[in-house]
Legacy VTK file of the C-alpha trace (Angstrom):
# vtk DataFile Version 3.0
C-alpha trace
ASCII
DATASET POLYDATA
POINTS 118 float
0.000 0.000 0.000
1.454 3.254 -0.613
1.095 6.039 1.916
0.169 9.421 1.144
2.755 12.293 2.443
1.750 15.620 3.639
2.001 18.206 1.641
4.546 19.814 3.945
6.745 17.097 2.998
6.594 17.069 -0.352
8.123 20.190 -0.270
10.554 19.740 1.629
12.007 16.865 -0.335
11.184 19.136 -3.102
13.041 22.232 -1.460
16.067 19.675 -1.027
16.499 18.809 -4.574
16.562 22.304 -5.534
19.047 23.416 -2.976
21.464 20.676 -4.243
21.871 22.469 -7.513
22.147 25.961 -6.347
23.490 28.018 -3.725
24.232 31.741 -2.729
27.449 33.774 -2.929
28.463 37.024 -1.156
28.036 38.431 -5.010
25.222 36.757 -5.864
23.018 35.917 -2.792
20.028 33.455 -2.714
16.776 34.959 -2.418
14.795 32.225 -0.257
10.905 32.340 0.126
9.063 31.399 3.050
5.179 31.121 2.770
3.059 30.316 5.628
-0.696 30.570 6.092
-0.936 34.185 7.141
2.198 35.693 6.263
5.323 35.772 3.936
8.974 36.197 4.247
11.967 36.429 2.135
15.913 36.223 2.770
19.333 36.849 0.708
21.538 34.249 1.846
25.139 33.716 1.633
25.734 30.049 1.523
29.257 30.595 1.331
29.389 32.183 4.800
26.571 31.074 6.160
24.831 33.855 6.921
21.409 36.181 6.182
22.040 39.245 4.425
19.256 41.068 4.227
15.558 39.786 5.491
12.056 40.756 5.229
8.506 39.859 5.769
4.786 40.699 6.103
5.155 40.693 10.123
8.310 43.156 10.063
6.180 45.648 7.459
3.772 45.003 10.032
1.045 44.605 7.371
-3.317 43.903 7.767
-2.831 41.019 6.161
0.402 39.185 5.077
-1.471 36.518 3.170
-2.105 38.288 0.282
-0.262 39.299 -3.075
-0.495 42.384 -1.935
1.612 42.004 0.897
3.975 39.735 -1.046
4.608 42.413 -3.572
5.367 44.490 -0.694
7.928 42.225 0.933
9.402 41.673 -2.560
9.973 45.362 -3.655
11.189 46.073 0.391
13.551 43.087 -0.077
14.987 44.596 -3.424
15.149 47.986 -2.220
17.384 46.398 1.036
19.683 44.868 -1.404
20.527 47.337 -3.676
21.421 49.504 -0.778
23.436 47.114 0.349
25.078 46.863 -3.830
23.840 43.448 -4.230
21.908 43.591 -7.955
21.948 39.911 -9.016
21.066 37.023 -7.114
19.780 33.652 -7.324
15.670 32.848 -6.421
14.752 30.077 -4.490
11.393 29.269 -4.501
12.239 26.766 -1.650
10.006 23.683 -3.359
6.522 26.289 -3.519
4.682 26.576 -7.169
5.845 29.362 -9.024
1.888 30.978 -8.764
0.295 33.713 -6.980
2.008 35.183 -3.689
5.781 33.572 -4.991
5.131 34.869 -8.377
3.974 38.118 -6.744
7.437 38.902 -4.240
9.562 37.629 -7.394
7.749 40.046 -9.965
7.792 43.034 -7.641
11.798 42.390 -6.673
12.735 42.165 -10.362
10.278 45.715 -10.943
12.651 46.996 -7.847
15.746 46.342 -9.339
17.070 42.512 -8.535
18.495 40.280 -11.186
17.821 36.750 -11.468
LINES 1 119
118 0 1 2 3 4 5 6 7 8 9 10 11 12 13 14 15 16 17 18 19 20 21 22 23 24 25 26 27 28 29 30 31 32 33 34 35 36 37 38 39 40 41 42 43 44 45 46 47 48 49 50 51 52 53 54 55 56 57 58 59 60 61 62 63 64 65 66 67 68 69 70 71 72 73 74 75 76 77 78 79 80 81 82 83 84 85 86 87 88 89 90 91 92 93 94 95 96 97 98 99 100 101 102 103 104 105 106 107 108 109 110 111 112 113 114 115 116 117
């Protein structure tokens, strides 16, 4: 019988294949998503170094609602605006094993409109 997995899971083994193939530089950081139910944050990570760069999220902009596009846009264009203050232009995006659709698309759109290269 074959067991279902939780979705959870899924992505996380999904996440891990990703993160195999790619990884962040002090040049050329990795912009990592994190989606929960109510809010949404993003990170540029050097792998190299093993630290976070620059962070942001729906509960730092202290937004209504963080579970929206709208407040993913928000997080992405604050995130790009952080970088390029701190001269960081082109990084990598992890998506970090979540569809490409809606409130990812969203903070990836409105970080490339900011600035970011990837």
């Amino acid at each position: 019988m074959i067991s279902k997995e939780s979705k959870n899971i899924s992505r996380t083994r999904r996440h891990a294949r990703v993160r195999a193939k790619i990884s962040g530089t002090p040049e050329c950081p990795r912009l990592c998503v994190y989606r929960s139910n109510k809010n949404i944050e993003a990170q540029l990570i050097d792998d190299v170094n093993h630290n976070t760069l620059v962070a942001s999220s729906s509960m730092a902009l202290r937004l209504a609602n963080g579970s929206n596009v709208e407040a993913a846009a928000t997080v992405g264009k604050d995130i790009a605006e952080k970088a390029l203050a701190k001269g960081l232009k082109k990084i990598v995006f992890d998506r970090s094993g979540y569809i490409y659709h809606g409130r990812v698309k969203a903070l990836a759109e409105a970080a490339r409109e900011a600035g970011l290269e990837f």
